[in-house]
DSSP file (Angstrom, degrees, kcal/mol; ACC not computed):
  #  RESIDUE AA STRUCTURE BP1 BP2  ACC     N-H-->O    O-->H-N    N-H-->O    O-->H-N    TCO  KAPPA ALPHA  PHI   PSI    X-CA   Y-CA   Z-CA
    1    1 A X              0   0    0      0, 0.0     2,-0.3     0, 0.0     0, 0.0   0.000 360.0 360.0 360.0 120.6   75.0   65.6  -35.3
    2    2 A X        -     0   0    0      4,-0.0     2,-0.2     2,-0.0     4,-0.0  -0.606 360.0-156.4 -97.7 146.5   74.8   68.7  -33.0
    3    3 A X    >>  -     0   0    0     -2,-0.3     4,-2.4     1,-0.1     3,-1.8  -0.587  39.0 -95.2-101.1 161.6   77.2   71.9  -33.3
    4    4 A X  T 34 S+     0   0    0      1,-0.3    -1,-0.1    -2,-0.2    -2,-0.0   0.834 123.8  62.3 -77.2 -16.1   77.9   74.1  -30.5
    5    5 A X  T 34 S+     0   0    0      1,-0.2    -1,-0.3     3,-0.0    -2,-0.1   0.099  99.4  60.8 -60.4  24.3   75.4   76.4  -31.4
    6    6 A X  T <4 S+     0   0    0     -3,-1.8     2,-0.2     1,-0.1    -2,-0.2   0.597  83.8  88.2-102.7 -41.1   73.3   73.7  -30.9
    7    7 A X     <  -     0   0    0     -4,-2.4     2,-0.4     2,-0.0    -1,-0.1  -0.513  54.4-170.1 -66.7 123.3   74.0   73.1  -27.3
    8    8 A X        -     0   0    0     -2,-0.2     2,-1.1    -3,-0.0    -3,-0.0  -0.936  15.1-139.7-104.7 132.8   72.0   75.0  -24.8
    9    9 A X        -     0   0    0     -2,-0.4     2,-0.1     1,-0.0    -2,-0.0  -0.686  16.6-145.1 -94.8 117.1   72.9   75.0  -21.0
   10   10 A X        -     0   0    0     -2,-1.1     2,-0.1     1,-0.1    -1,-0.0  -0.204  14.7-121.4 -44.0 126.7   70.1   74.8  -18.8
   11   11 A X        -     0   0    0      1,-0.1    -1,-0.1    -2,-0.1    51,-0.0  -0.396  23.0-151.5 -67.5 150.1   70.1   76.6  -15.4
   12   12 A X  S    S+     0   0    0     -2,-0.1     2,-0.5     2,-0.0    -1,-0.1   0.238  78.5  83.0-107.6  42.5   69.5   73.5  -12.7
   13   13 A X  S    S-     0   0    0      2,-0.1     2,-0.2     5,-0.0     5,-0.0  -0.977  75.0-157.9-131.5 111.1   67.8   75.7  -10.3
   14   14 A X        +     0   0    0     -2,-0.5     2,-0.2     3,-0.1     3,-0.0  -0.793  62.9  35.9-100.0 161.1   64.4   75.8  -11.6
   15   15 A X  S    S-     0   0    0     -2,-0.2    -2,-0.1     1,-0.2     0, 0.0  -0.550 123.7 -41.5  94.3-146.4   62.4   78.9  -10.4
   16   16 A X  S    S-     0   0    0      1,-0.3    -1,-0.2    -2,-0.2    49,-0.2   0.417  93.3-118.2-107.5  -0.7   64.2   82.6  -10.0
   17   17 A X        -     0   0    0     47,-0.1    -1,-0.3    46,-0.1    46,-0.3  -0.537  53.0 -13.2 113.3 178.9   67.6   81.2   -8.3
   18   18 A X  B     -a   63   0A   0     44,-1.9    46,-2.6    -2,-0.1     2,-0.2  -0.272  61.5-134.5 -51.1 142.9   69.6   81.2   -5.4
   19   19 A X     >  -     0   0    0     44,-0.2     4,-0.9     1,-0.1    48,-0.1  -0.405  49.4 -83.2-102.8-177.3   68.4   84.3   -2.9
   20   20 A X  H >> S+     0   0    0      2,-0.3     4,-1.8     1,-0.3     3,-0.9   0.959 128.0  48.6 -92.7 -62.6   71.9   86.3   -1.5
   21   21 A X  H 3> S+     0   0    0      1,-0.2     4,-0.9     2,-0.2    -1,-0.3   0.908 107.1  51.8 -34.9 -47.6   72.6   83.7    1.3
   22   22 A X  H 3> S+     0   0    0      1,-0.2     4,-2.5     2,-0.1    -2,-0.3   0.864 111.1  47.2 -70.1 -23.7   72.2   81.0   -0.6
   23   23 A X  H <X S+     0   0    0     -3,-0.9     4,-2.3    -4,-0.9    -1,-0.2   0.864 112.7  52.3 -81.7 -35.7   74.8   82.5   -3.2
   24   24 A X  H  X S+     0   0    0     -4,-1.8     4,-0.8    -3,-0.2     3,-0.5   0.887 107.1  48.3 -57.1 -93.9   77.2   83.3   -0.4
   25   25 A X  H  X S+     0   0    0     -4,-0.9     4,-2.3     1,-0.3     5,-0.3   0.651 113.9  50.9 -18.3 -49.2   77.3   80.0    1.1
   26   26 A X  H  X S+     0   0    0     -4,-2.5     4,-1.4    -5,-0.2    -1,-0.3   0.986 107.4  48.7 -32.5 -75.7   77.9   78.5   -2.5
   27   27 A X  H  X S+     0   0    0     -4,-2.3     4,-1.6    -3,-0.5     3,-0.3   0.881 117.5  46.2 -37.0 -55.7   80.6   80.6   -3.3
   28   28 A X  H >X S+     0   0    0     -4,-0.8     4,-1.5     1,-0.2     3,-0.6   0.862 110.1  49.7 -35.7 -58.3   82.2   79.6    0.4
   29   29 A X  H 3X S+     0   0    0     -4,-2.3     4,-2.3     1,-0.3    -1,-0.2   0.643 113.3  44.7 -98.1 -27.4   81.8   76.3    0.4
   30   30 A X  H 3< S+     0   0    0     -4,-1.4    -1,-0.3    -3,-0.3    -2,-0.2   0.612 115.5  47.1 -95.0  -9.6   83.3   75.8   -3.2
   31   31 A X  H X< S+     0   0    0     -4,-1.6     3,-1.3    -3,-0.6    -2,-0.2   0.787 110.2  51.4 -49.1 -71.7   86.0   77.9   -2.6
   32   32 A X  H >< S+     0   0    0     -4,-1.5     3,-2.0     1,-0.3     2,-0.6   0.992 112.6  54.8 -62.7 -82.7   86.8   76.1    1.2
   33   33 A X  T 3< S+     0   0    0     -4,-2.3    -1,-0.3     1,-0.3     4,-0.2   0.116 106.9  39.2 -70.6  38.5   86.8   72.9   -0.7
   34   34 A X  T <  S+     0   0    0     -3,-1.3    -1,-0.3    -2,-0.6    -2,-0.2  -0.080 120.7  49.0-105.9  51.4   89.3   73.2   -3.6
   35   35 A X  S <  S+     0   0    0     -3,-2.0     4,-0.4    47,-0.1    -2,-0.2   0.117 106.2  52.1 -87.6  23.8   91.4   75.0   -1.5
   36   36 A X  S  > S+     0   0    0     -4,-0.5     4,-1.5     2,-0.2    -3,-0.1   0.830 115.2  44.0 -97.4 -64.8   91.2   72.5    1.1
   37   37 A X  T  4 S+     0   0    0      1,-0.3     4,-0.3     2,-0.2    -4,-0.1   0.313 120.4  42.4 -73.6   0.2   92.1   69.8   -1.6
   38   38 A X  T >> S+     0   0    0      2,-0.1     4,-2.3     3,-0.1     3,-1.2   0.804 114.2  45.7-104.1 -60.1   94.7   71.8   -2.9
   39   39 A X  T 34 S+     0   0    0     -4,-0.4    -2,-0.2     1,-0.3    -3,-0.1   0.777 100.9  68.8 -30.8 -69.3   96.2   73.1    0.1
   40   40 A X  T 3< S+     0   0    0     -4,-1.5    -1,-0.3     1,-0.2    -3,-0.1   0.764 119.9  25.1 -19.0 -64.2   96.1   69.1    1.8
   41   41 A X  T <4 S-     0   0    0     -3,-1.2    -2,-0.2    -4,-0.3    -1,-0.2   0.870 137.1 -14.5-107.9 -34.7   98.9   68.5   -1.0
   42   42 A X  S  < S-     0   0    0     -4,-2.3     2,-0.3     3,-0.0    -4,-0.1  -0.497  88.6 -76.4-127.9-139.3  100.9   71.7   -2.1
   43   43 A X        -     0   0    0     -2,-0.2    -3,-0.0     1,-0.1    -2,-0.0  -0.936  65.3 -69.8-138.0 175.6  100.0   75.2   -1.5
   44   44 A X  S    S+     0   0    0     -2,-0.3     2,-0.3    -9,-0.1    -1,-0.1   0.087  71.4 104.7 -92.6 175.9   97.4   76.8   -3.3
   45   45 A X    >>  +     0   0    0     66,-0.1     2,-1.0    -3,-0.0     3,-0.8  -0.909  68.2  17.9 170.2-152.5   97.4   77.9   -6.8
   46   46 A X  T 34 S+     0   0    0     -2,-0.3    -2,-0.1     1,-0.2    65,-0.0   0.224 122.0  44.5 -22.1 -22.6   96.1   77.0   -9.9
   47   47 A X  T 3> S+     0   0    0     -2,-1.0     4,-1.6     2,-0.1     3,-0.3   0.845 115.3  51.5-101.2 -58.8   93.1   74.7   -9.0
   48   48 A X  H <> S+     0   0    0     -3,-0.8     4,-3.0     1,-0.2    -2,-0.2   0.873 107.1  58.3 -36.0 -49.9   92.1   77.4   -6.0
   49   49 A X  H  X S+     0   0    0     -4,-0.7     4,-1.3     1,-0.2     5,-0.4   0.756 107.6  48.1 -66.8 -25.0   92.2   80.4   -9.0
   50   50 A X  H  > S+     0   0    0     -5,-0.4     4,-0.6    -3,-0.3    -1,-0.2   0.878 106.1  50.1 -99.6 -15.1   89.8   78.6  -10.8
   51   51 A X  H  X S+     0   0    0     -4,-1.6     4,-4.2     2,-0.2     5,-0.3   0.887 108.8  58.7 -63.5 -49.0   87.2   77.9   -8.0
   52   52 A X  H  X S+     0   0    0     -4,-3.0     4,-2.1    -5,-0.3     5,-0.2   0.880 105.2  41.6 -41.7 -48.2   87.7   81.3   -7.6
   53   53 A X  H  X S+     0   0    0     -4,-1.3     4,-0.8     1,-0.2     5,-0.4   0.813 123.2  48.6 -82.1 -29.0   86.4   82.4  -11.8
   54   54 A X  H  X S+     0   0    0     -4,-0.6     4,-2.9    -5,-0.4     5,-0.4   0.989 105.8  52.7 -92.3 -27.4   83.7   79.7  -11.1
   55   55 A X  H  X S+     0   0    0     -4,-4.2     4,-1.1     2,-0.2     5,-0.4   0.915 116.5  37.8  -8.1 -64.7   82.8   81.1   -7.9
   56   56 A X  H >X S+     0   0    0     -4,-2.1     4,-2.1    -5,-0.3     3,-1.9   0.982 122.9  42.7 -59.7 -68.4   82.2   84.6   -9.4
   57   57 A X  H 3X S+     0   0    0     -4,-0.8     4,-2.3     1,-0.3     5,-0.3   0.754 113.5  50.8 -43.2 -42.2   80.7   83.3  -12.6
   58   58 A X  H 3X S+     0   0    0     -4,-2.9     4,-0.6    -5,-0.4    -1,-0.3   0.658 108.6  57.3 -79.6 -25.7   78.4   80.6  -10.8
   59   59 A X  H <X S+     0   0    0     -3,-1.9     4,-1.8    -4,-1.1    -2,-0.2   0.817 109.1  44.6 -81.9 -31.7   77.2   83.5   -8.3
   60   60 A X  H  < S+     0   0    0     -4,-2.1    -2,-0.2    -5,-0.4    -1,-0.1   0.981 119.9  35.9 -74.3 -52.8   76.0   85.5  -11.0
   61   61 A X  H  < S+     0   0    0     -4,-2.3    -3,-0.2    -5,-0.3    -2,-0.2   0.922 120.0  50.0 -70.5 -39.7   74.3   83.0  -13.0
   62   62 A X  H  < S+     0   0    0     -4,-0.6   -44,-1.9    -5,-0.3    -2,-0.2   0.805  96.5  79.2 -32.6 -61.9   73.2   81.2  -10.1
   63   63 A X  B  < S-a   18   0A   0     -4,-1.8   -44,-0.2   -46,-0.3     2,-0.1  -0.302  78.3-114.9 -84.4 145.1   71.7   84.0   -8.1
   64   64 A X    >   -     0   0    0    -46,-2.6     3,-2.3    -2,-0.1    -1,-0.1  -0.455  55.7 -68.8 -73.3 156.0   68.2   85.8   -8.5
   65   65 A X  T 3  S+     0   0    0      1,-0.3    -1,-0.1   -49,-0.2   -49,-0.0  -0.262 126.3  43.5 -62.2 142.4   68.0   89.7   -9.6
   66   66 A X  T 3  S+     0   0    0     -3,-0.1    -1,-0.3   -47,-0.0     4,-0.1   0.433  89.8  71.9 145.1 -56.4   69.1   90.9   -7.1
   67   67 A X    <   +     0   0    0     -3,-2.3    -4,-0.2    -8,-0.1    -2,-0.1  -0.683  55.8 114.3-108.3  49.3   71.9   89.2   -5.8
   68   68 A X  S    S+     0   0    0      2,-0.1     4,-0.4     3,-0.1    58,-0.1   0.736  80.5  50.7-110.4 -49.1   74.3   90.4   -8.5
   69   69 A X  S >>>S+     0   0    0      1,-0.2     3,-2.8     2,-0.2     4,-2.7   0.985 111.9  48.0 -71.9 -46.7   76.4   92.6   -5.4
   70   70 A X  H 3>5S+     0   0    0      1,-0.3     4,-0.8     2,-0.2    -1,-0.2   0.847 109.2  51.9 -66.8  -8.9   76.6   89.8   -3.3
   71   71 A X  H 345S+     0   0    0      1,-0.2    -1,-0.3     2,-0.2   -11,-0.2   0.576 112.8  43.7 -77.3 -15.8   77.8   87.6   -6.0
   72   72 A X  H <45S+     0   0    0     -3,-2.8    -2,-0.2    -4,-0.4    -1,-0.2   0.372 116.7  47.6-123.9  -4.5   80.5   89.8   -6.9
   73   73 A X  H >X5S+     0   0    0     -4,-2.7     4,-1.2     2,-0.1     3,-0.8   0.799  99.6  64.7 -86.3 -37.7   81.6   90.6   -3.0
   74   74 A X  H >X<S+     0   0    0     -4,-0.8     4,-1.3    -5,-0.5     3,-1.2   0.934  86.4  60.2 -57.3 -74.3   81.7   87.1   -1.5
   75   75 A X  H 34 S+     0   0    0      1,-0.3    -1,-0.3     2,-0.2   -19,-0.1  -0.007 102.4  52.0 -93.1  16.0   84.4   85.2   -3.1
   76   76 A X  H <> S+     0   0    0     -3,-0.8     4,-1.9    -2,-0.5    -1,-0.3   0.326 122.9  40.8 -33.2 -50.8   87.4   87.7   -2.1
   77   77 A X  H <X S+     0   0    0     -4,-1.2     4,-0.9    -3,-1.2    -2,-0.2   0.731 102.5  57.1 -82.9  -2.9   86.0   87.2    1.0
   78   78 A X  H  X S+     0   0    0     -4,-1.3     4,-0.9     2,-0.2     3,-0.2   0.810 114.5  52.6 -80.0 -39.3   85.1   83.6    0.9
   79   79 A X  H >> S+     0   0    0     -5,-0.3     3,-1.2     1,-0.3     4,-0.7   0.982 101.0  50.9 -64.8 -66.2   89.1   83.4    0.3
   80   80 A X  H 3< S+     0   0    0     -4,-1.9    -1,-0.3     1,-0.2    -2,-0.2   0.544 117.7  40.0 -39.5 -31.4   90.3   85.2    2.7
   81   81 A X  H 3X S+     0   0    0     -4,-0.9     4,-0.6    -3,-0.2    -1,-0.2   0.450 113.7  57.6 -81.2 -10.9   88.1   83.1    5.6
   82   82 A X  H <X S+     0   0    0     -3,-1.2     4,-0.7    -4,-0.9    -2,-0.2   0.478 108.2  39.6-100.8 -36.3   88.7   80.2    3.8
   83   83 A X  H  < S+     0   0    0     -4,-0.7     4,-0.2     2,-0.2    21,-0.2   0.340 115.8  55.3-122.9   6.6   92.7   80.4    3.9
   84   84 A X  H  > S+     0   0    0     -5,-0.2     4,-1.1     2,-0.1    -2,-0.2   0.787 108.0  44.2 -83.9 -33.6   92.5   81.6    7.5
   85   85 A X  H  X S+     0   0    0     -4,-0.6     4,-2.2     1,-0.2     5,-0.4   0.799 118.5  47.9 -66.9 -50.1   90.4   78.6    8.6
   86   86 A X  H  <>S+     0   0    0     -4,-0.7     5,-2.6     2,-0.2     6,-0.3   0.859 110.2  49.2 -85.0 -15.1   93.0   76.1    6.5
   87   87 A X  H  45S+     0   0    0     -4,-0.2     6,-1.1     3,-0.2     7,-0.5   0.855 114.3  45.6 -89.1 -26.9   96.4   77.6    7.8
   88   88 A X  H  <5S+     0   0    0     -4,-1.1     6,-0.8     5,-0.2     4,-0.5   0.978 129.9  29.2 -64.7 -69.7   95.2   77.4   11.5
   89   89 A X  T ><5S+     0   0    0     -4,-2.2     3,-1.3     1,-0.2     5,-0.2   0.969 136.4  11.8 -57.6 -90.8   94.1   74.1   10.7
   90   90 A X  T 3 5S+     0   0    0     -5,-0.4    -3,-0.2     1,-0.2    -1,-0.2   0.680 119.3  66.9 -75.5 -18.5   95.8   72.0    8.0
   91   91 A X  T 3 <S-     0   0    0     -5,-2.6    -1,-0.2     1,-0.1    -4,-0.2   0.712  93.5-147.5 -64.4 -17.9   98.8   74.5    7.8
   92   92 A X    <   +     0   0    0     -3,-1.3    -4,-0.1    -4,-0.5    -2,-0.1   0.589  68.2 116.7  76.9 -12.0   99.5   73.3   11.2
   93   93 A X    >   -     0   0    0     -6,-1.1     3,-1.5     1,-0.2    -5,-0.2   0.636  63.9-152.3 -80.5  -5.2  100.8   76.6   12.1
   94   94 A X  T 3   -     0   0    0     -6,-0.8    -1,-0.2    -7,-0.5     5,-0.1  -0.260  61.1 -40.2  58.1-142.9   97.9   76.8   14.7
   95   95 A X  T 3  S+     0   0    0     -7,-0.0     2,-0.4     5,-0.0    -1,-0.2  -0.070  90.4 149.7-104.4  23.4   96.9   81.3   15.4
   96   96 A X    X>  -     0   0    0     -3,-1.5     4,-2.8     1,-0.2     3,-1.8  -0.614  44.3-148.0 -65.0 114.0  101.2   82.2   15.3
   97   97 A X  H 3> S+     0   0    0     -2,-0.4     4,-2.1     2,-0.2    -1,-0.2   0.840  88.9  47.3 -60.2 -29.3  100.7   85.5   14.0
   98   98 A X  H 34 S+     0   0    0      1,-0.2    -1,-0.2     2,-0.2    -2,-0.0   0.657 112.7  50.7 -83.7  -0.2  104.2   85.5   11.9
   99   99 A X  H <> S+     0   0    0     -3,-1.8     4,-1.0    -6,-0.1    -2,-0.2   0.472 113.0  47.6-125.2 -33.8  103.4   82.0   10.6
  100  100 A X  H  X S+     0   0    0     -4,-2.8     4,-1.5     3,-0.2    -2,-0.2   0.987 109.5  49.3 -68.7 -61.4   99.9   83.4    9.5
  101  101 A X  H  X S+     0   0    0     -4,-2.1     4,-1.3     1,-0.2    -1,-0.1   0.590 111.3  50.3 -53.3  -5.6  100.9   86.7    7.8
  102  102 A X  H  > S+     0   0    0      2,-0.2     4,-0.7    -5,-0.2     5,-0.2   0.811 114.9  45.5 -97.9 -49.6  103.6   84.8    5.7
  103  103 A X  H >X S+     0   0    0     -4,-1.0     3,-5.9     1,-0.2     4,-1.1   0.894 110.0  55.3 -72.8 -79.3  101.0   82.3    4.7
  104  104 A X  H 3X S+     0   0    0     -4,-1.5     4,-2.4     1,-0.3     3,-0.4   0.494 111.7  38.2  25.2 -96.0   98.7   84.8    4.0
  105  105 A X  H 3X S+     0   0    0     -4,-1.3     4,-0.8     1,-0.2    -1,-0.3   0.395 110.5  56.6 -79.5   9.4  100.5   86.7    1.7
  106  106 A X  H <X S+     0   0    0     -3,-5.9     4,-3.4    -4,-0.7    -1,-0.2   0.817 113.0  46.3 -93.4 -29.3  102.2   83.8   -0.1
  107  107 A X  H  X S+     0   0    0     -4,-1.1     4,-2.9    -3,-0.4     5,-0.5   0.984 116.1  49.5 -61.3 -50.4   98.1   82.4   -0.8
  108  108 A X  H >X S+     0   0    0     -4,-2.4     3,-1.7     1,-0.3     4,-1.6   0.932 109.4  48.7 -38.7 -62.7   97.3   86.0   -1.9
  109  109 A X  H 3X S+     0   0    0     -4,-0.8     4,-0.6     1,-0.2    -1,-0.3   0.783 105.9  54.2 -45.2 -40.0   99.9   86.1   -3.9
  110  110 A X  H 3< S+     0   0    0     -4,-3.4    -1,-0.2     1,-0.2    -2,-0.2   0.785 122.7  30.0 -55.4 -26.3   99.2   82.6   -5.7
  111  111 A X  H XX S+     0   0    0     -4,-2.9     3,-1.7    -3,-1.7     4,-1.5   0.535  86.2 107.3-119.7  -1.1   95.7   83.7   -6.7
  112  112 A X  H >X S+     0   0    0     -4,-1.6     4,-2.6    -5,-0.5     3,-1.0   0.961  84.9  47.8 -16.6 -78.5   96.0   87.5   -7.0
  113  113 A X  H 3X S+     0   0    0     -4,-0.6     4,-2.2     1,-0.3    -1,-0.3   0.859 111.9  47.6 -53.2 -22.0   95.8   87.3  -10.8
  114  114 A X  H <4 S+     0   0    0     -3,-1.7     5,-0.5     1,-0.2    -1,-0.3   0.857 118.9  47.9 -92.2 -20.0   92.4   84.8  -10.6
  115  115 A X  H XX S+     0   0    0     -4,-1.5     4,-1.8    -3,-1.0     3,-1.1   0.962 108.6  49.6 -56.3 -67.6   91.2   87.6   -8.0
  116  116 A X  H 3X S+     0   0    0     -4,-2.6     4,-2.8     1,-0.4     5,-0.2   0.903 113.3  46.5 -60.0 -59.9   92.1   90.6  -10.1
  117  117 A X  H 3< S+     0   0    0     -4,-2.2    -1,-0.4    -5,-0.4    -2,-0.2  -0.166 115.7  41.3 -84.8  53.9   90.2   89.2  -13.3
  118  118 A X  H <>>S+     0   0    0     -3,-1.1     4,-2.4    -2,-0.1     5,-0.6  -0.097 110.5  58.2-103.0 -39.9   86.9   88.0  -11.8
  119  119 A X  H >X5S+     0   0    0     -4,-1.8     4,-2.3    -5,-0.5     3,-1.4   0.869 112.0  39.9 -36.2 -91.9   86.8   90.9   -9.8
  120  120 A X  H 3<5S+     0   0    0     -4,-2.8    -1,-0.2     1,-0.3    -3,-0.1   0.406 119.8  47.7 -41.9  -8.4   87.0   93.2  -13.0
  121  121 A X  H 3>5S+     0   0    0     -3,-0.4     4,-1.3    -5,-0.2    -1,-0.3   0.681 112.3  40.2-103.2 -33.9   84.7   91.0  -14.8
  122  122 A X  H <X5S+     0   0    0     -4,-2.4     4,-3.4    -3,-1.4     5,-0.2   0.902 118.1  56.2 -97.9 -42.6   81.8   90.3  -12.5
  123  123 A X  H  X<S+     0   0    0     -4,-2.3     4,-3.2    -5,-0.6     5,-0.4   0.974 110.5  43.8 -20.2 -68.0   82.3   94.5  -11.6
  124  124 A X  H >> S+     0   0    0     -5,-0.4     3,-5.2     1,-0.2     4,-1.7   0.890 112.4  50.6 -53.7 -83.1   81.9   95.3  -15.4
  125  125 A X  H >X S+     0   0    0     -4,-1.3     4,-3.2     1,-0.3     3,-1.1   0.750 114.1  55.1 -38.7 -53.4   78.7   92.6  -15.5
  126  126 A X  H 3X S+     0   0    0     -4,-3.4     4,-1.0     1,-0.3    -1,-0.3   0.851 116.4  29.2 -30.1 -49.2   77.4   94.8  -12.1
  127  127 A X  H << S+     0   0    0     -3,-5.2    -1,-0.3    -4,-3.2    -2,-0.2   0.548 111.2  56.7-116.9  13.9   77.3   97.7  -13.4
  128  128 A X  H XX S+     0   0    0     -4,-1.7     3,-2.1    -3,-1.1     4,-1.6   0.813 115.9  48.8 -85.8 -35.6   76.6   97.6  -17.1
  129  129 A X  H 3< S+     0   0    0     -4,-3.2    -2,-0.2    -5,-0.4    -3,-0.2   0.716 111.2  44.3 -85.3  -2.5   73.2   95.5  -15.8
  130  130 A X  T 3< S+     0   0    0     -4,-1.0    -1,-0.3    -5,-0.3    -3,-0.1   0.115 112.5  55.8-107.8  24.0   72.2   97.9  -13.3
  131  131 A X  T <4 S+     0   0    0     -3,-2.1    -2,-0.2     1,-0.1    -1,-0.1   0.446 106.3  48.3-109.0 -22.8   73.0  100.6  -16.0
  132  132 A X     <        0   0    0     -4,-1.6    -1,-0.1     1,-0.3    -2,-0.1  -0.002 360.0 360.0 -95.3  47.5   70.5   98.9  -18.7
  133  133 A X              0   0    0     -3,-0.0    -1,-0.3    -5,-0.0    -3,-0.1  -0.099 360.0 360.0-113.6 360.0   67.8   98.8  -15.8
């Protein structure tokens, strides 16, 4: 019978990791899809804020030394391109600028908080490891 200090997780990227593209393009793409699938039936929120913390989290671990800033820049911005690309599309609201800033800032709003703490948490991991280096 194993305990959870028993359990190890293996990275599944053998070798040194994702290089800084490959860790953007992660982050996008996993991002763009659950807020595609979230988006597609309500509007976004809970399932999007948590793409978001594995986003951050997944960039970090993910990525070779190295890639630690682009892992902790991308996914604010992966959102923001991400929920411009679905409200022109699947919002239906096509490029109406007054029907884009309202969605906008209602998406912001919904995922603000999942924003705020991975931000400050993958920040802190930044700079406490390029302080013990």
């Amino acid at each position: 019978m194993s305990t959870m200090s028993d359990i190890k997780i293996s990275n599944p990227i053998k070798g040194p990791g994702l290089k800084g593209p490959g860790v953007v393009l992660l982050q996008f793409l996993l991002i763009l899809l659950f807020e595609t699938f979230e988006y597609s039936f309500t509007k976004v929120g809970i399932f999007t804020g948590i793409a978001i913390l594995i986003a951050f989290a997944g960039g970090l671990i993910l990525g070779r030394s190295g890639t630690a800033f682009a892992a902790v820049v991308t996914p604010p911005l992966a959102f923001l391109f991400s929920t411009l690309i679905l409200i022109a599309t699947v919002g239906g609201s096509g490029l109406s600028i007054s029907h884009l800033g309202l969605d906008l800032v209602s998406t912001l709003g919904a995922v603000a908080p999942f924003l705020v703490i991975g931000a400050v948490g993958s920040w802190a991991y930044y700079f406490l490891a390029g302080k013990k280096k």
